[in-house]
C-alpha positions in Angstrom: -7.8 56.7 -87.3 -7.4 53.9 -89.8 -10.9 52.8 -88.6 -12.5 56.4 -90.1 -10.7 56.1 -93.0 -12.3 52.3 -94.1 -15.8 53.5 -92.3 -15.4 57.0 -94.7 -13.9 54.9 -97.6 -17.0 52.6 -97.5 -19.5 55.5 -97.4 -17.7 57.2 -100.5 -17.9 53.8 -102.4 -21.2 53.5 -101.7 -21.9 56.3 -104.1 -19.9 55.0 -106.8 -22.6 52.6 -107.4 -25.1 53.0 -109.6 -28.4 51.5 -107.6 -30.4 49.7 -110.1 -27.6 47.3 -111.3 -24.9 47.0 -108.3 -21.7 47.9 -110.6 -19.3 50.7 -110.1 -20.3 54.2 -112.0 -17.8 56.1 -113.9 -17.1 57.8 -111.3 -14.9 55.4 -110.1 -12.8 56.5 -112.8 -12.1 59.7 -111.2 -10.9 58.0 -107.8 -7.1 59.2 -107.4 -4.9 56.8 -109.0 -7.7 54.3 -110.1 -6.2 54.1 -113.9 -2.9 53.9 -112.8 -3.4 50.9 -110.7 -5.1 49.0 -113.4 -2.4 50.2 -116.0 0.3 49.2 -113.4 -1.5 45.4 -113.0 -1.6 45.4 -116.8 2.0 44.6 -117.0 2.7 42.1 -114.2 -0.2 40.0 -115.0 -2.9 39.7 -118.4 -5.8 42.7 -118.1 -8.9 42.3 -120.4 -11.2 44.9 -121.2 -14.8 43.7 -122.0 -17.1 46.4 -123.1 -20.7 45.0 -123.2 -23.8 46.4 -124.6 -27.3 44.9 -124.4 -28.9 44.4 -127.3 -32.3 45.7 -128.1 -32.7 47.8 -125.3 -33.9 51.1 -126.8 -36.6 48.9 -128.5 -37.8 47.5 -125.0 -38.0 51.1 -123.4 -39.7 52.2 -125.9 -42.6 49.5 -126.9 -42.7 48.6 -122.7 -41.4 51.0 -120.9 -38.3 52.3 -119.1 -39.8 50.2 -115.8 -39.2 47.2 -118.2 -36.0 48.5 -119.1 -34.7 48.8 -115.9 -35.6 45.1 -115.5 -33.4 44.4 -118.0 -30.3 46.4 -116.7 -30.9 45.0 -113.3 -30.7 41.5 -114.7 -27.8 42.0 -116.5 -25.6 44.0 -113.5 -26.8 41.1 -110.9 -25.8 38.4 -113.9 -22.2 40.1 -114.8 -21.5 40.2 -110.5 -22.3 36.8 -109.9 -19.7 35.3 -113.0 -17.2 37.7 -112.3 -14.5 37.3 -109.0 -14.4 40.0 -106.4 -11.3 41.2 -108.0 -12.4 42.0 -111.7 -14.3 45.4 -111.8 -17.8 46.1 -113.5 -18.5 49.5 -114.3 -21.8 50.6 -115.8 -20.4 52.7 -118.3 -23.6 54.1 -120.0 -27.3 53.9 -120.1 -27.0 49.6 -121.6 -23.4 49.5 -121.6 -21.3 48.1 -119.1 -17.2 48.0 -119.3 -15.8 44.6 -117.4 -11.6 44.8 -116.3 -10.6 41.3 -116.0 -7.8 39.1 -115.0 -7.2 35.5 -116.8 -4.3 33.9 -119.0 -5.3 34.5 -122.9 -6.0 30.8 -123.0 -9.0 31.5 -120.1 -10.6 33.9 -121.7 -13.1 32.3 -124.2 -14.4 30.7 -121.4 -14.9 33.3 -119.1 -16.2 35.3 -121.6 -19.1 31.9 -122.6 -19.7 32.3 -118.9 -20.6 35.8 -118.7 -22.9 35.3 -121.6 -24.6 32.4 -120.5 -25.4 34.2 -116.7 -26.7 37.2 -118.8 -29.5 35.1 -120.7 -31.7 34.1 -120.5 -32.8 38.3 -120.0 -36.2 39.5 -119.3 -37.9 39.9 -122.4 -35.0 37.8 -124.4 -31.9 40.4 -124.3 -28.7 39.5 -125.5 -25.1 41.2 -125.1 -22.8 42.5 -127.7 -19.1 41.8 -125.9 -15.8 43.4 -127.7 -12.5 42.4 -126.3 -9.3 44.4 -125.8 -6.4 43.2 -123.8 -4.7 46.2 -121.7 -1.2 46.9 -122.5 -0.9 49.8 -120.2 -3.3 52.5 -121.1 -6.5 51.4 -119.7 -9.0 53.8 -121.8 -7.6 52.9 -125.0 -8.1 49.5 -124.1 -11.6 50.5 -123.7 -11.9 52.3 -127.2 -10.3 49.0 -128.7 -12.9 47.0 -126.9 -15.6 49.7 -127.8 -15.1 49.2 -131.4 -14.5 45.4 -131.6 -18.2 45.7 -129.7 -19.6 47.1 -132.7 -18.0 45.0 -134.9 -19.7 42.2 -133.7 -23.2 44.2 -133.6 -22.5 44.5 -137.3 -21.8 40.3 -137.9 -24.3 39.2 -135.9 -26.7 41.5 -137.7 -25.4 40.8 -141.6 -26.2 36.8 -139.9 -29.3 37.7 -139.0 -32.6 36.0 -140.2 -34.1 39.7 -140.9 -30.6 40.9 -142.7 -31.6 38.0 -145.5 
C-alpha cells in the first residue's frame, strides 16, 4: 500500500512542475496542508521568502523572441536549483517571477542571497534579478506580498541608479 501511495505521490508531483525551468508551479500551493507546514516551520526555525523577478524579460521576448525568452527562464530555474538545498522550495510563481522559501539564521542570509545571484548571472542575453526579502512569521502569503513589494522597491533604486535614469 505505502508503495502506491510514494509511486502515486511521485506521478502527482510530477505535474506540479512547470517543464521549462524545473521548479514547483503554484499549484503546489493547493496541495492539502502545504501552507500550513511552511507556516508551522516558520516558528520553530527562521523562514525567508524571496520573491525574484528577472529583469528585462518582456524586452527580450519581444525584440528576440519568446524561444529566447524561455532561454532565459530556463537558465534562471536550473541556476536558483543548483544554489538552493533540497529542502528550500522554488516555485515559479509567474511568467519571470519565481518565489524562493528558505531556511538560514538572519545572519546567513546576505550570503545566501549573494549566492543565488551570482548562479543566476551571468544570463543569456545579460539578465539580472530583482530579489525582495520577507522573513515568515506565520502567514506564508503575506510573507510573500512583503517580499513582493520590497522586490519592487529595489526595481525602483536600481533604476533611479541607473546610468539611463541620469
Amino acid at each position: 500500500m505505502d508503495h502506491y501511495l510514494t509511486k502515486r505521490l511521485r506521478k502527482c508531483l510530477r505535474y506540479l512542475r512547470d517543464p521549462l525551468t524545473g521548479c514547483f508551479t503554484r499549484a503546489v500551493l493547493e496541495v492539502p496542508g502545504f501552507i500550513k507546514r511552511e507556516e508551522a516551520r516558520s516558528k520553530r526555525r527562521e523562514v525567508w521568502v524571496l520573491f525574484i523577478d528577472v529583469d528585462g524579460l518582456k524586452r527580450i521576448n519581444d525584440e528576440l523572441g519568446h524561444e529566447a525568452g524561455d532561454r532565459v527562464l530556463a537558465h534562471m530555474g536550473k541556476a536558483l536549483l543548483s544554489c538552493l538545498r533540497g529542502e528550500d522550495l522554488i516555485i515559479r510563481w509567474g511568467g519571470d517571477e519565481f518565489v524562493v522559501i528558505l531556511t538560514c539564521p538572519s545572519e546567513a542570509l546576505p550570503s545566501v542571497v549573494s549566492r543565488l545571484r551570482n548562479s543566476c548571472t551571468p544570463a543569456p542575453f545579460g539578465c539580472t534579478v530583482s530579489v525582495g526579502i520577507a522573513k515568515m512569521e506565520g502567514d506564508f502569503l503575506e510573507a510573500v506580498k512583503k517580499a513582493d513589494k520590497r522586490m519592487y522597491e529595489e526595481k525602483r533604486k536600481a533604476k533611479a541608479l541607473s546610468p539611463e535614469s541620469q
